[in-house]
C-alpha positions in Angstrom: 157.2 154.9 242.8 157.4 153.2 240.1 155.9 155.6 237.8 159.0 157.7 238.5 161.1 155.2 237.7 159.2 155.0 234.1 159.8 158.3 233.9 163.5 158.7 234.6 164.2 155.9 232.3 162.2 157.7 229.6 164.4 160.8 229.8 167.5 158.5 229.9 166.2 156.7 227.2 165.5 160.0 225.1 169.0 161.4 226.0 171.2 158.0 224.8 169.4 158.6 221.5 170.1 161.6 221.0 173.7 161.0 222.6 174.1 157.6 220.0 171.9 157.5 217.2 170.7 160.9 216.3 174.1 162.4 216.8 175.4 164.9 214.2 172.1 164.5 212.4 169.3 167.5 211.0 166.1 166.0 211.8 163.5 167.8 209.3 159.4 167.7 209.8 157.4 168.8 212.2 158.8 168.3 216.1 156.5 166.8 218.1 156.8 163.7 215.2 160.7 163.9 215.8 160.3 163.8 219.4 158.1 160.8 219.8 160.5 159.4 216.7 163.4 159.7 218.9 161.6 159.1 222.7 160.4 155.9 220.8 164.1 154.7 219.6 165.7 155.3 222.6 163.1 153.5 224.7 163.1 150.2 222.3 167.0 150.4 222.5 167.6 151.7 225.9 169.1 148.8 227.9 171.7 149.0 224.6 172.0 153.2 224.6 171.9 153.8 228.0 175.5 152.6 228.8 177.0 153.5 225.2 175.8 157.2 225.9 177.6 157.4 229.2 180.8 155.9 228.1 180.5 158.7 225.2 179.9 161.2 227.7 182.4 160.4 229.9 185.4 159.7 227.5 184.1 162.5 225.1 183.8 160.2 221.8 
């Protein structure tokens, strides 16, 4: 159980930074770098993204 929660808040995590702090950016160099880049952001600032993300995706700001 609660590897699944690890899980979910990993791809949570990964969407709010894309969502927040990787928004309207070009992210150049090889992909698997810029996904653990971003996977590693969003789970550092995730309690923080998390919420910001949905209230973006909500209200469509």
């Amino acid at each position: 159980m609660g590897f699944i929660i690890i899980l979910v808040y990993a791809f949570l995590a990964y969407w709010a930074a894309k969502k927040t702090v990787y928004r309207n950016r070009f992210l150049i160099g090889d992909i698997d770098k810029i996904r653990i880049r971003v996977l590693t952001v969003g789970v550092v600032l995730g309690p923080i993204l998390i919420p910001i993300a949905i209230l973006r995706t909500i209200f469509r700001f």
